[in-house]
C-alpha positions as CSV (number, residue, x, y, z in Angstrom):
1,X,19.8,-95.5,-171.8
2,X,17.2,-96.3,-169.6
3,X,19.3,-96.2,-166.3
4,X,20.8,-93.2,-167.5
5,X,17.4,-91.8,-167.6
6,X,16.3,-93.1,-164.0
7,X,19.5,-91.8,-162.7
8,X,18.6,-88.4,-163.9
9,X,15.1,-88.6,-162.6
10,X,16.8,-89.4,-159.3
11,X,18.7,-86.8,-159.0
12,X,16.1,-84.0,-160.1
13,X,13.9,-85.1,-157.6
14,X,16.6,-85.4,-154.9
15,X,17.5,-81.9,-156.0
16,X,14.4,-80.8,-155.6
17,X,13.8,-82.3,-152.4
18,X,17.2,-80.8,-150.9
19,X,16.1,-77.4,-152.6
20,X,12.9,-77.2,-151.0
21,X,14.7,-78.2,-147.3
22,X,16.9,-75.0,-148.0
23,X,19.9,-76.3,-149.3
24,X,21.8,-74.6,-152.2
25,X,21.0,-76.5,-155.3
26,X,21.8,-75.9,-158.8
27,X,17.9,-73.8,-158.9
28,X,17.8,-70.3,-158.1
29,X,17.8,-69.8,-154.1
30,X,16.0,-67.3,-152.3
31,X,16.7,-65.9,-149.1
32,X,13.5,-63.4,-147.6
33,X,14.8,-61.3,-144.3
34,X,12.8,-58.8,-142.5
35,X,14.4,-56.2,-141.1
36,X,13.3,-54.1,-137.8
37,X,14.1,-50.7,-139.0
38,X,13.5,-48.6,-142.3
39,X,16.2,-48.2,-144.7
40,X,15.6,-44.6,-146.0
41,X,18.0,-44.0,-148.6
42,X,20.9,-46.1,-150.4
43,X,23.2,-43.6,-150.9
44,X,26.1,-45.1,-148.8
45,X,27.4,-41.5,-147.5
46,X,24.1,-39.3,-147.3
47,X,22.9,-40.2,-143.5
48,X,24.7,-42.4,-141.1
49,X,22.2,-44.6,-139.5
50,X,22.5,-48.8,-138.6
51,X,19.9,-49.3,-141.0
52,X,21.0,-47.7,-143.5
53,X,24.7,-48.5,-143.4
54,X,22.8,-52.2,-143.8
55,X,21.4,-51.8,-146.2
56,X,25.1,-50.8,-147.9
57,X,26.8,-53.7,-146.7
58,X,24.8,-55.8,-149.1
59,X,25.5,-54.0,-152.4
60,X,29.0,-51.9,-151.6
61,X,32.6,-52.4,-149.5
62,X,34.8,-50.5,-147.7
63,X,38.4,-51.0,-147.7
64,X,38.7,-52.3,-144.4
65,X,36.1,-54.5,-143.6
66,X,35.2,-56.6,-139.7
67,X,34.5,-60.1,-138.8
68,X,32.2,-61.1,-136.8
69,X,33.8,-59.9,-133.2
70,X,34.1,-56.6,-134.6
71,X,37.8,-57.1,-135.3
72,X,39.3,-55.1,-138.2
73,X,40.2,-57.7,-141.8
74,X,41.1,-56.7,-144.9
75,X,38.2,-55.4,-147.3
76,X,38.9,-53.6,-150.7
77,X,42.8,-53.0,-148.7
78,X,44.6,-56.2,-148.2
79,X,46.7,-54.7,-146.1
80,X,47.7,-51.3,-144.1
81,X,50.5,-49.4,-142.2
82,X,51.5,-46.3,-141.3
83,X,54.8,-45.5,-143.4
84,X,55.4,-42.5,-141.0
85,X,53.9,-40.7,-137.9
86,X,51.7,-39.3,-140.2
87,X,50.9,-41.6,-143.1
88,X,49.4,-44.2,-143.9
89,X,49.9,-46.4,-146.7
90,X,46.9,-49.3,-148.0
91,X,47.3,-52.0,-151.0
92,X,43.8,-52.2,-152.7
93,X,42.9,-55.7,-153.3
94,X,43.5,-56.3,-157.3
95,X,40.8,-57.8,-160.3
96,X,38.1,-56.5,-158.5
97,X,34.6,-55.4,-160.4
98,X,31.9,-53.1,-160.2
99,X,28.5,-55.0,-160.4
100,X,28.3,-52.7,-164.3
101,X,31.8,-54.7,-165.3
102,X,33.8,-52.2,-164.5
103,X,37.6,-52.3,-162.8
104,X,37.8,-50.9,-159.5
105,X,40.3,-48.4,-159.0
106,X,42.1,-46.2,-156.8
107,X,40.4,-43.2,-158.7
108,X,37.0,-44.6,-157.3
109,X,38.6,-44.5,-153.8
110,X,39.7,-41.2,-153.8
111,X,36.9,-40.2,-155.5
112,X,34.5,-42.2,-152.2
113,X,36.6,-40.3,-149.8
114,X,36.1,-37.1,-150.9
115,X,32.2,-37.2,-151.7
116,X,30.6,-36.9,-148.2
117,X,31.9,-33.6,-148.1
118,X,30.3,-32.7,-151.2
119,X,27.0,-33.4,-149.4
120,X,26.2,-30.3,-147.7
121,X,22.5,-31.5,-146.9
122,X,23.3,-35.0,-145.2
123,X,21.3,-35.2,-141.6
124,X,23.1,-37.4,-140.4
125,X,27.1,-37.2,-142.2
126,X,30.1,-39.4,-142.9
127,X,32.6,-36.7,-142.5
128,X,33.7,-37.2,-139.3
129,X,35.4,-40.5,-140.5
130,X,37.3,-38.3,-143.4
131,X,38.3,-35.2,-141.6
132,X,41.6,-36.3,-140.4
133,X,42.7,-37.0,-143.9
134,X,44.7,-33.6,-145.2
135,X,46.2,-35.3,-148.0
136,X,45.7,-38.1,-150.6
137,X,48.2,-40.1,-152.6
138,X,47.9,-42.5,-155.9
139,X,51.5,-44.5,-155.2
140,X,50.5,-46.6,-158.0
141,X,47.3,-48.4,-159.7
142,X,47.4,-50.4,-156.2
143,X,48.8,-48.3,-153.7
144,X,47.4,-44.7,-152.2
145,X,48.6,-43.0,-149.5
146,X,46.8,-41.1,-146.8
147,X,48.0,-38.0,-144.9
148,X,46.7,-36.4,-141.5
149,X,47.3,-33.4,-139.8
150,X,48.7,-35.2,-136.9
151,X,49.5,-38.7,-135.8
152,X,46.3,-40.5,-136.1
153,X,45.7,-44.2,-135.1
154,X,42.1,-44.4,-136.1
155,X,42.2,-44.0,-139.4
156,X,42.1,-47.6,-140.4
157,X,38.6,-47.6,-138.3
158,X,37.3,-44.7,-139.5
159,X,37.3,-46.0,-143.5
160,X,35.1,-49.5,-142.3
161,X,32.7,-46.4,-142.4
162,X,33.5,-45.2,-145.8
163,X,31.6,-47.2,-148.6
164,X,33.4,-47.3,-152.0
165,X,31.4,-46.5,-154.8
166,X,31.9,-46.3,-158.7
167,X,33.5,-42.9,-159.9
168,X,32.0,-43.6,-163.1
169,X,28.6,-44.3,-161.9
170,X,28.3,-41.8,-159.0
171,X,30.0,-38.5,-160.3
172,X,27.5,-35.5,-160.0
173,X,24.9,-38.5,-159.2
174,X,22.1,-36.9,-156.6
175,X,21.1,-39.4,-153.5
176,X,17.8,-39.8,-155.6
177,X,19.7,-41.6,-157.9
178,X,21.4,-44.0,-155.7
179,X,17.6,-45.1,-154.5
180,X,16.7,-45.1,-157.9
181,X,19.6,-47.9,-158.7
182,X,21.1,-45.7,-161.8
183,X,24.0,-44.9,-159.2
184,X,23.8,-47.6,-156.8
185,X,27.3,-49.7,-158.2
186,X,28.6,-51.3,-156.0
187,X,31.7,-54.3,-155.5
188,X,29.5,-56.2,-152.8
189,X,28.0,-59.6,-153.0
190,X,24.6,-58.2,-154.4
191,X,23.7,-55.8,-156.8
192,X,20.4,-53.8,-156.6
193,X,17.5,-55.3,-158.1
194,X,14.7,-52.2,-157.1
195,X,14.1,-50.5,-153.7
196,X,10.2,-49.6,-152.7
197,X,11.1,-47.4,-150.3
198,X,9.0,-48.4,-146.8
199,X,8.4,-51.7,-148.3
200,X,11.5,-54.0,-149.7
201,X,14.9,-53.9,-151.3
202,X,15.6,-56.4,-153.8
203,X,19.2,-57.6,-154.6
204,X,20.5,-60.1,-156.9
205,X,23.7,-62.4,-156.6
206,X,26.8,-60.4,-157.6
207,X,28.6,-63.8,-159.2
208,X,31.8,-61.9,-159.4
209,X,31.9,-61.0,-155.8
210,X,35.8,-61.3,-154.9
211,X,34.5,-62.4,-151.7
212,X,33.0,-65.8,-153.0
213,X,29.4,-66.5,-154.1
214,X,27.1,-66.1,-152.1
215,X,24.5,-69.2,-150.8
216,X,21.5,-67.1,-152.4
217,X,20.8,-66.3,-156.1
218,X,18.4,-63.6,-155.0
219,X,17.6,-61.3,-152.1
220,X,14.6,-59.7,-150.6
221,X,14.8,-57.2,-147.6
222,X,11.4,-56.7,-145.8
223,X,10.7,-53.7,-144.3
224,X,8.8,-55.0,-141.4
225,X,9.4,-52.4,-138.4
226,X,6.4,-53.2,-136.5
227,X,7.4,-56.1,-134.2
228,X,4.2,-58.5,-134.3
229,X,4.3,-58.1,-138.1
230,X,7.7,-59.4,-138.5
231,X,7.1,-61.9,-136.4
232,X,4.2,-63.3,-138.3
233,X,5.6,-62.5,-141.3
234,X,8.4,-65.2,-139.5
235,X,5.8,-67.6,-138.3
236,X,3.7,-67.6,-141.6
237,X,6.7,-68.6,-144.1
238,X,6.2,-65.0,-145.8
239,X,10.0,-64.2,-144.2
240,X,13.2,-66.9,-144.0
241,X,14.3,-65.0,-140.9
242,X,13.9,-61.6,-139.4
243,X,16.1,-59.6,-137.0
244,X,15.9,-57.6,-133.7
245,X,13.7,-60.3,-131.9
246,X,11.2,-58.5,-129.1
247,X,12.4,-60.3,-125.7
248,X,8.8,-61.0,-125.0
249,X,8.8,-64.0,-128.3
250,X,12.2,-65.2,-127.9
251,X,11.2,-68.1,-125.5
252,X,7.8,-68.8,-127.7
253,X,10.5,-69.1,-130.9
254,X,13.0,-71.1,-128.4
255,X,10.6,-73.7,-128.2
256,X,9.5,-74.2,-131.9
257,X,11.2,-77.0,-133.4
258,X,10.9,-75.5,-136.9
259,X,12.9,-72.4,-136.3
260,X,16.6,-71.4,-134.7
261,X,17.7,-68.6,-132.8
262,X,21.2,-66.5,-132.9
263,X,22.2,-64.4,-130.1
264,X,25.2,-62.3,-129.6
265,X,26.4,-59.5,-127.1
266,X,26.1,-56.4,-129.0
267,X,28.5,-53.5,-128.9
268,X,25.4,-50.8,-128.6
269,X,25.0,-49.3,-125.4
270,X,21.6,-47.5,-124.7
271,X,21.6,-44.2,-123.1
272,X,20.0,-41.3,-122.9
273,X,20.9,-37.5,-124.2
274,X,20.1,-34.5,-121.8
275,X,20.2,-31.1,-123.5
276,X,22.9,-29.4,-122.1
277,X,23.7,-26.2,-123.8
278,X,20.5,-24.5,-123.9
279,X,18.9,-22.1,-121.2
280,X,15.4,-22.9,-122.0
281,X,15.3,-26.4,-124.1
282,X,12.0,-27.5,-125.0
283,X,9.5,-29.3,-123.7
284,X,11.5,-28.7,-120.6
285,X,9.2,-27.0,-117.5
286,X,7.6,-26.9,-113.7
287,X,5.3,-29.4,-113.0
288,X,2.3,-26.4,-113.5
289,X,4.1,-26.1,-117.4
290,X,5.9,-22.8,-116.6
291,X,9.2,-22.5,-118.1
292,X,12.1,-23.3,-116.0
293,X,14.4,-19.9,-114.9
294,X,17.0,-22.6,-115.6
295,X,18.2,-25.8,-117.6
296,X,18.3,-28.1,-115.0
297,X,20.0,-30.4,-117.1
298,X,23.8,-28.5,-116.9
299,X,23.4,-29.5,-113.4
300,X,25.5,-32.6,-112.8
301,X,23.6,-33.2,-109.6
302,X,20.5,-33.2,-111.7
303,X,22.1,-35.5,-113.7
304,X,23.4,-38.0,-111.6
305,X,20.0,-37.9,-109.6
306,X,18.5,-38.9,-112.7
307,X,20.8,-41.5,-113.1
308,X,20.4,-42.9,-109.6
309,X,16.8,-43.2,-110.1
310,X,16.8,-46.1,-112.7
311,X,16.5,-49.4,-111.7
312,X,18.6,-51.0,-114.5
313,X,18.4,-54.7,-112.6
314,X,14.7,-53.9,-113.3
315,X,14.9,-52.8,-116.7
316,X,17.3,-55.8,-117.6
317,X,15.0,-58.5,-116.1
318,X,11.5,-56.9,-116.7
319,X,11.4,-54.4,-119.9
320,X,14.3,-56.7,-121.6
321,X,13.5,-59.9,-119.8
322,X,17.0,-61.1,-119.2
323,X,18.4,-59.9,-122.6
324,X,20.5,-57.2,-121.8
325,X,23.8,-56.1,-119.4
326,X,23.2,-53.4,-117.6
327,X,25.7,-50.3,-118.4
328,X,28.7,-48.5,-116.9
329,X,30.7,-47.8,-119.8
330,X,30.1,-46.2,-123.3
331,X,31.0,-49.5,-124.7
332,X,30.7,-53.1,-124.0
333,X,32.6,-55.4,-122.0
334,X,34.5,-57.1,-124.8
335,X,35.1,-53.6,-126.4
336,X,38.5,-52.0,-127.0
337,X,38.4,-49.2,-123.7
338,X,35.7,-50.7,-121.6
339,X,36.6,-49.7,-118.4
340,X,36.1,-52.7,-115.9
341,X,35.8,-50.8,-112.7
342,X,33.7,-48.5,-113.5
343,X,29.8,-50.4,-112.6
344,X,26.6,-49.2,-113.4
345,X,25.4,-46.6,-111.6
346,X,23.3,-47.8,-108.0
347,X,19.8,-47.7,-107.8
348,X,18.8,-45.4,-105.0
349,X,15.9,-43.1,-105.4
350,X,16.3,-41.7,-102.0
351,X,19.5,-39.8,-102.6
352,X,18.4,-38.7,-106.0
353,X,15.5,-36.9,-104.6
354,X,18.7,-35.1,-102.1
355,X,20.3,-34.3,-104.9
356,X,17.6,-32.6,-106.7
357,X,17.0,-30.8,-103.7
358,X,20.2,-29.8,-103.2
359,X,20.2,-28.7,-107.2
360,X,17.2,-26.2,-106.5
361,X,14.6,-28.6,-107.4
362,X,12.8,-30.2,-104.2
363,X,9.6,-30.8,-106.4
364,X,10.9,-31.9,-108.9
365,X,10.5,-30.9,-112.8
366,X,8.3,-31.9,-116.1
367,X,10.0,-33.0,-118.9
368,X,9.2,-35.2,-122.3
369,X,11.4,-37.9,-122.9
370,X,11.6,-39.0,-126.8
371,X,12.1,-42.5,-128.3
372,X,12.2,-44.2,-131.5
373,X,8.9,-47.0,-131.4
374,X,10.7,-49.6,-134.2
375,X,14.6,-49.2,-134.0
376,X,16.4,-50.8,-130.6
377,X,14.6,-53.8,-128.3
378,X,11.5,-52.8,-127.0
379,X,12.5,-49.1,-127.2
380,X,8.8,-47.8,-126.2
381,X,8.4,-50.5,-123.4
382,X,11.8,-48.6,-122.3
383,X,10.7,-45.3,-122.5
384,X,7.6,-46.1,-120.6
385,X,10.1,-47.7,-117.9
386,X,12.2,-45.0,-117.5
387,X,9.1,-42.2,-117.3
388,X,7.7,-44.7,-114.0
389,X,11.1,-44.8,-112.6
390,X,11.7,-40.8,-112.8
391,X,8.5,-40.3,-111.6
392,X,9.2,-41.3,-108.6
393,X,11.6,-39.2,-108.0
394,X,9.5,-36.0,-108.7
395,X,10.2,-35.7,-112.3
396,X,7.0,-35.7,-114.3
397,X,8.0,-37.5,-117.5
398,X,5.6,-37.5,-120.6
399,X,6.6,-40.2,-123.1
400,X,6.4,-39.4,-126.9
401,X,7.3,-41.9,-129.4
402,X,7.6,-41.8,-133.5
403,X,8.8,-44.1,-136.0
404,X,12.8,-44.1,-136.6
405,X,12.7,-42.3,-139.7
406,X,10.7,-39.4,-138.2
407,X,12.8,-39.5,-134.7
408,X,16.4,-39.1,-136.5
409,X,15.7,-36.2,-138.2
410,X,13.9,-34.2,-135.5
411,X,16.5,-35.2,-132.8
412,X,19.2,-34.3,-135.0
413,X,17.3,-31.0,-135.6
414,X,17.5,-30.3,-131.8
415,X,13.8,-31.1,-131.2
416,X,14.2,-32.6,-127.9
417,X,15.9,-31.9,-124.4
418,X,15.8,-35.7,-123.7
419,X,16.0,-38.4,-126.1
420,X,17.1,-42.2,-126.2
421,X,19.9,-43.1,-128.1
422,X,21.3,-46.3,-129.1
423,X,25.6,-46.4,-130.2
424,X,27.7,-49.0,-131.2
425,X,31.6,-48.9,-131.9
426,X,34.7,-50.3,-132.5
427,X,36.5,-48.6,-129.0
428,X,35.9,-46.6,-126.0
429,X,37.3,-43.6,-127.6
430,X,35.7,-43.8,-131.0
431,X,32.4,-43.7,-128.9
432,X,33.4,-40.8,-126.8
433,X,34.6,-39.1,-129.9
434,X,30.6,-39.2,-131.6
435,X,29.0,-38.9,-128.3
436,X,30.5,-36.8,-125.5
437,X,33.3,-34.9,-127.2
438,X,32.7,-30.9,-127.9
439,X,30.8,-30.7,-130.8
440,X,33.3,-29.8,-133.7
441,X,32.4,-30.4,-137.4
442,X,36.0,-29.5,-138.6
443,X,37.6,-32.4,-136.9
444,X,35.0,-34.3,-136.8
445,X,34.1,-34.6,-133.1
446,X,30.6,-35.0,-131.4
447,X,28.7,-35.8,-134.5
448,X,25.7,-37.5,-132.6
449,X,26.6,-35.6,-129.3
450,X,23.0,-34.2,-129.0
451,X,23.1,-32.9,-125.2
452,X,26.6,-30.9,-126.4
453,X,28.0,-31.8,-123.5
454,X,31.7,-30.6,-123.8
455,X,34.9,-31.0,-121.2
456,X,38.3,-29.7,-122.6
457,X,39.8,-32.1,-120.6
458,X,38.0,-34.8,-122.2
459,X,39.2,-33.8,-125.5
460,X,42.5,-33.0,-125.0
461,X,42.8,-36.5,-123.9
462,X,41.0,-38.1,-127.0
463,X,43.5,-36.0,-129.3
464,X,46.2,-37.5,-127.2
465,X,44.7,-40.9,-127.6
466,X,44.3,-40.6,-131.3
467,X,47.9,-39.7,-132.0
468,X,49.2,-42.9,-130.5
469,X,49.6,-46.2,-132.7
470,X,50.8,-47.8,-129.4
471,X,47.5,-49.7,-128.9
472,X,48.3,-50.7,-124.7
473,X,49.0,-47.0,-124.4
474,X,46.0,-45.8,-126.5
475,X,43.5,-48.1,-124.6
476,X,44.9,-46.6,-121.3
477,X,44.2,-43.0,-122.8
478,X,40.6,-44.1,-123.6
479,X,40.1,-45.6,-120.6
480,X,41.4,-42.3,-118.7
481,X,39.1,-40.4,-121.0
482,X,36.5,-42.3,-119.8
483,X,37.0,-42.4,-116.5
484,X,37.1,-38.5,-116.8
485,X,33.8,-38.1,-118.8
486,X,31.4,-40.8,-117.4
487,X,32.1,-39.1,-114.1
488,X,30.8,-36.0,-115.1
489,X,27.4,-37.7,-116.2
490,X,27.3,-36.4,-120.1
491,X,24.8,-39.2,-120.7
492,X,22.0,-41.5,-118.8
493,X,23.8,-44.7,-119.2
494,X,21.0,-47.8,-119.2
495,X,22.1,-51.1,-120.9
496,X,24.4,-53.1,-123.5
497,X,21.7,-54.9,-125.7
498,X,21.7,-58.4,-127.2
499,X,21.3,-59.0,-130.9
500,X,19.2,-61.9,-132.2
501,X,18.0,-63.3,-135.1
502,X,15.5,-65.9,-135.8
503,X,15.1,-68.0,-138.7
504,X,13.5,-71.1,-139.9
505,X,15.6,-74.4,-138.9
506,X,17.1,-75.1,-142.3
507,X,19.2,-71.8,-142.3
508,X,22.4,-70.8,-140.4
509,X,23.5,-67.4,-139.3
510,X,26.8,-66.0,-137.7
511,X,25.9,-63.8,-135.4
512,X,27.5,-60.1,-135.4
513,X,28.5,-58.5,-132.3
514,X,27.8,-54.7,-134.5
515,X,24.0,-56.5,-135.2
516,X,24.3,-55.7,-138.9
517,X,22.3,-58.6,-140.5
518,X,23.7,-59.4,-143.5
519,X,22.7,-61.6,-146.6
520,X,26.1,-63.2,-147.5
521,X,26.4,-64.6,-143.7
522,X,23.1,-66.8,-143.9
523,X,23.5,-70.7,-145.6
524,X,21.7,-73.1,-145.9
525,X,21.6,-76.0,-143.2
C-alpha cells in the first residue's frame, strides 16, 4: 500500500511538473493568444473581415475546409464533384454535433447558405460567395446538390467562406445574438464561453469535435491591437503567444531562448485603392486645397506614375525590415494564377514626374492617403512611407490613420479616394473577382473593389475563367486576366507580407499561409 501510495505521489508531481512546462496533462489546459486586430461581431456571415472570419474558425465549420498551404480538404463535405456542367454534388460528413447536442444536418446547410442574403445591413457581405448558386437540392439526409446559372468551377472555394451554423439556434436570431452566445452554435473545436467585445473571447473545448480534441481545455482570445501591448503582454506571461509580430521585435524575440517564432509567406498582397469613378472624390485637391477640375486618378498615366514612384526594395528592407516580397501580382508566388513574368513595377521617380506632366499635372496634386493603425505589419510606418516616396514626386500626401474597426466601415462607405488595402485568396482570379472586377452585387463581383475600377474585357475573361473545371486551362485564363488588368494599373501594388507568430518555447504552431491563427493548431512541446 505504501508503494502504491509513493507511486501516486510520483506521478501527481510529475504531472504537475509536465503541466506547468505546457504539456497536456490530465488538468485543465489553457492556451491565452493575443490577437492584432479587433474581432467586431461573431455572427459568422454579418461582415467579412480576417478577424472576424477568425474569430469563426474557432467555434463554427464550413463544408470545405484548407490546410495549411491553403489547399482545399474536406470540412463538414467529405467529398465533392460536379455531377454535370452545372452541378455540383457534396457528401456532408455524418454523426456530427452542434456544441447544444444537436445533429447536424443538411437543413442547417441550406439554411447557412441562404442567410447572408437575408442580411440586408451587413458592411462588409458574404454574398458574393452564394450568388452563383440558383438552385438547392436535399438528395438525401447526406447528400445536397447545388445548381448555378452557368458552369462554375469555384464554387467549392467560395463555400470555405460560408460558416455553417445551427438552423435551430440561428432562425430569425439578430447578429446581437450571435455576440451575445444565445445563437453562436457552432460544430467547431470550441464553443463560446462570453465575448467582451474590445477586450477577449472566451471559448471552451468542444469534446465532441469530429475533428479530434483539441490540446486545450479552455481558450482565451486577447484583444491586444496595439503592438507594444501585445508584445508585453508576450514578454510578461499575461499571453501564451500572440500573432502579427511588428518586424522591428522579431530579431529581439529571435534571440530569447524562452520563446519560438513561426513564419510563413502569406497569401495577402498589400496594395492600394485609387478612386476611380468619381469626378470630385474627397480629400482629393491642388496643392493650394482647390478642388481638382478633374479625378486625376482615372488617368492611367497618373496611375502608373504613382506606381513608379515607390521604392518597394525600400519599403521591403526598411518599413518591413526584410519581411516582405515585394509585389507584381494580385496574389503570391505560390498562389493558383500568379503570373511569373509579370515583376514589380521599377522604381523611377524621374519618369513619374513625365508622366504626371504629360497627364496635366506638372505640379503635382494633394491628396490624403488612409490606413488602418492595428490590422497589417506596420501599416502606419507604411503609410508614412509611401506619403515621403509620393512626395517627391509632387504629390502632397497627408497621412490619416484609425483603428480597423473604424477604417472598414468608412472605406466601405466611400470615405476615401486613397486607401490601403490588404487581400488574401485562394487564386489569381478569386482576387481579381473581389478586387478589380466591375462592381456587381448580383453576381457577386467587385465586393471590396473600392476604386471601381471596371474593364469589360477583364470580366468577360473572369466569367470565362469561372466556367472552366479544367484547372491548366482556368489558370491560364486567370493569368490572361491578369495580365490584362494589372496592366491597366487598377491598384498600387506594394508587397506580399509574412505571417508570424510568436510564442513561449513550450508551444508549437503550424504556420498558415492565409495567417488565420487558430487555437486547435497550437500543442504543447
Amino acid at each position: 500500500m505504501v508503494v502504491k501510495r509513493a507511486r501516486f505521489a510520483l506521478r501527481c508531481a510529475l504531472c504537475a511538473v509536465l503541466s506547468f512546462a505546457g504539456a497536456h496533462c490530465a488538468v485543465a489546459a489553457e492556451l491565452r493568444i493575443g490577437l492584432a486586430a479587433d474581432v467586431t461581431s461573431l455572427d459568422p456571415h454579418f461582415l467579412n473581415v480576417a478577424p472576424n472570419n477568425n474569430a469563426a474558425w474557432q467555434i463554427f465549420d464550413a463544408l470545405v475546409h484548407v490546410d495549411a498551404n491553403a489547399r482545399l480538404i474536406p470540412g463538414l463535405a467529405v467529398s465533392w464533384r460536379p455531377v454535370d456542367a452545372t452541378t455540383w454534388e457534396f457528401k456532408l460528413r455524418k454523426g456530427v454535433k452542434f456544441h447544444d447536442g444537436s445533429d447536424f444536418t443538411a437543413e442547417d446547410v441550406m439554411f447557412s447558405l441562404d442567410r447572408p442574403g437575408t442580411l440586408s445591413a451587413s458592411p462588409g457581405p458574404f454574398t458574393g460567395f452564394v450568388k452563383p448558386i440558383v438552385a438547392k437540392k436535399i438528395v438525401d439526409p447526406w447528400t445536397i446538390r447545388l445548381k448555378t446559372a452557368a458552369p462554375y468551377a469555384m464554387l467549392p472555394y467560395d463555400l470555405d467562406s460560408i460558416f455553417i451554423v445551427s438552423k435551430k439556434a440561428a432562425a430569425g436570431a439578430s447578429t446581437e445574438d450571435f455576440n451575445s452566445g444565445k445563437a453562436a452554435i457552432g460544430t467547431g473545436p470550441y464553443r463560446l464561453v462570453r465575448f467582451a467585445r474590445g477586450d477577449r473571447i472566451e471559448l471552451a473545448r468542444n469534446d465532441a469535435y469530429w475533428g479530434g480534441k483539441s490540446s486545450w481545455d479552455k481558450v482565451t482570445l486577447r484583444i491586444l491591437p496595439e503592438d507594444t501591448a501585445r508584445i508585453a503582454a508576450l514578454l510578461a506571461g499575461d499571453v501564451d503567444a500572440i500573432e502579427n509580430i511588428p518586424t522591428a521585435d522579431l530579431t529581439r524575440l529571435k534571440a530569447n531562448p524562452n520563446f519560438r517564432l513561426e513564419q510563413k509567406v502569406s497569401w495577402r498582397t498589400m496594395f492600394l485603392h485609387l478612386d476611380q469613378y468619381r469626378e470630385h472624390p474627397p480629400q482629393l485637391s491642388d496643392k493650394s486645397g482647390k478642388p481638382l477640375a478633374k479625378n486625376p486618378f482615372m488617368d492611367a498615366r497618373v496611375r502608373l506614375a504613382i506606381s513608379k514612384a515607390i521604392n518597394r526594395k525600400a519599403i521591403v528592407e526598411r518599413v518591413m525590415e526584410g519581411n516582405a516580397i515585394a509585389a507584381g501580382n494580385l496574389v503570391s508566388p505560390p498562389v493558383f494564377g500568379h503570373v511569373p513574368e509579370l515583376k514589380p513595377e521599377a522604381y523611377d521617380p524621374q519618369a513619374a514626374k513625365q508622366l504626371l506632366a504629360a497627364a496635366g499635372y506638372p505640379d503635382g496634386f494633394a491628396l490624403t492617403l488612409y490606413a488602418p493603425n492595428n490590422r497589417y505589419v506596420n501599416d502606419e510606418q507604411l503609410a508614412q512611407a509611401l506619403a515621403q516616396m509620393l512626395a517627391r514626386i509632387g504629390i502632397q500626401t497627408r497621412v490619416q490613420t484609425m483603428p480597423a474597426s473604424v477604417y472598414f466601415a468608412k472605406a466601405r462607405a466611400g470615405e476615401f479616394s486613397c486607401a490601403l488595402l490588404g487581400w488574401g485568396s485562394f487564386s489569381g482570379d478569386l482576387a481579381l473577382r473581389a478586387l478589380v472586377a466591375t462592381p456587381d452585387a448580383a453576381k457577386g463581383y467587385g465586393a471590396w473593389n473600392w476604386g471601381h475600377y471596371s474593364n469589360p474585357k477583364v470580366d468577360a475573361l473572369l466569367e470565362q475563367d469561372f466556367a472552366t473545371l479544367d484547372n491548366a486551362k482556368r489558370e491560364a485564363l486567370a493569368r490572361a486576366a491578369a495580365r490584362l488588368a494589372l496592366g491597366d494599373v487598377p491598384v498600387i501594388l506594394l508587397h506580399h507580407q509574412l505571417a508570424s507568430w510568436a510564442m513561449k518555447k513550450n508551444i508549437a504552431y503550424s504556420p498558415r499561409t492565409d495567417e488565420y491563427t487558430l487555437a486547435r493548431d497550437f500543442r504543447p512541446r
